[in-house]
N, C-alpha and C positions, 0 to 999 in steps of 0.2 A: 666814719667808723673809728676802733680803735685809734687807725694812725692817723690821723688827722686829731686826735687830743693831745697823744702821746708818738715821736718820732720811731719806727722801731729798724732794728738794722738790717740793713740789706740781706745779708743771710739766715736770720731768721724769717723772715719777709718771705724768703724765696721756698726754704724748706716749708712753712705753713700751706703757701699757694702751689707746690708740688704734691702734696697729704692730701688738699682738697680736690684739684685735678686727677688724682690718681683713683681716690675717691668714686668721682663720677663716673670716671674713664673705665675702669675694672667692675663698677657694679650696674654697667650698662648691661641690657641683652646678650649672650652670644646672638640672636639674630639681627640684631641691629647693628648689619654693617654698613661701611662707607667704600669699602674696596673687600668686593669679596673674594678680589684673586690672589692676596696675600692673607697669609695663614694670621688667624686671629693676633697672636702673637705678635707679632711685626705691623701688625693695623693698632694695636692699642697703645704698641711702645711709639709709635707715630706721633698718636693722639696724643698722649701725654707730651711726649716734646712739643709738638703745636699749641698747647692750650699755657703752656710757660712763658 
């Protein structure tokens, strides 16, 4: 990919792979849950930490 031609830094790196994770994570289903005893809200703010 990009960074492997060109170095990029750590916190751009991190903010681009948070945009895309959130990305996924937010334009999933509401019915596709993974834990449906916590309120959607708190299952996606989950997801997004886990996929970082």
């Amino acid at each position: 990919m990009i960074d492997d031609i060109k170095s990029i830094p750590v916190l751009p790196r991190l903010i681009l792979q948070a945009a895309t994770v959130g990305a996924i994570v937010y334009g999933a289903p509401a019915e596709l849950r993974m834990v449906p005893d916590l309120t959607l809200s708190i299952e996606r703010a989950l997801q997004l930490i886990g996929g970082l």
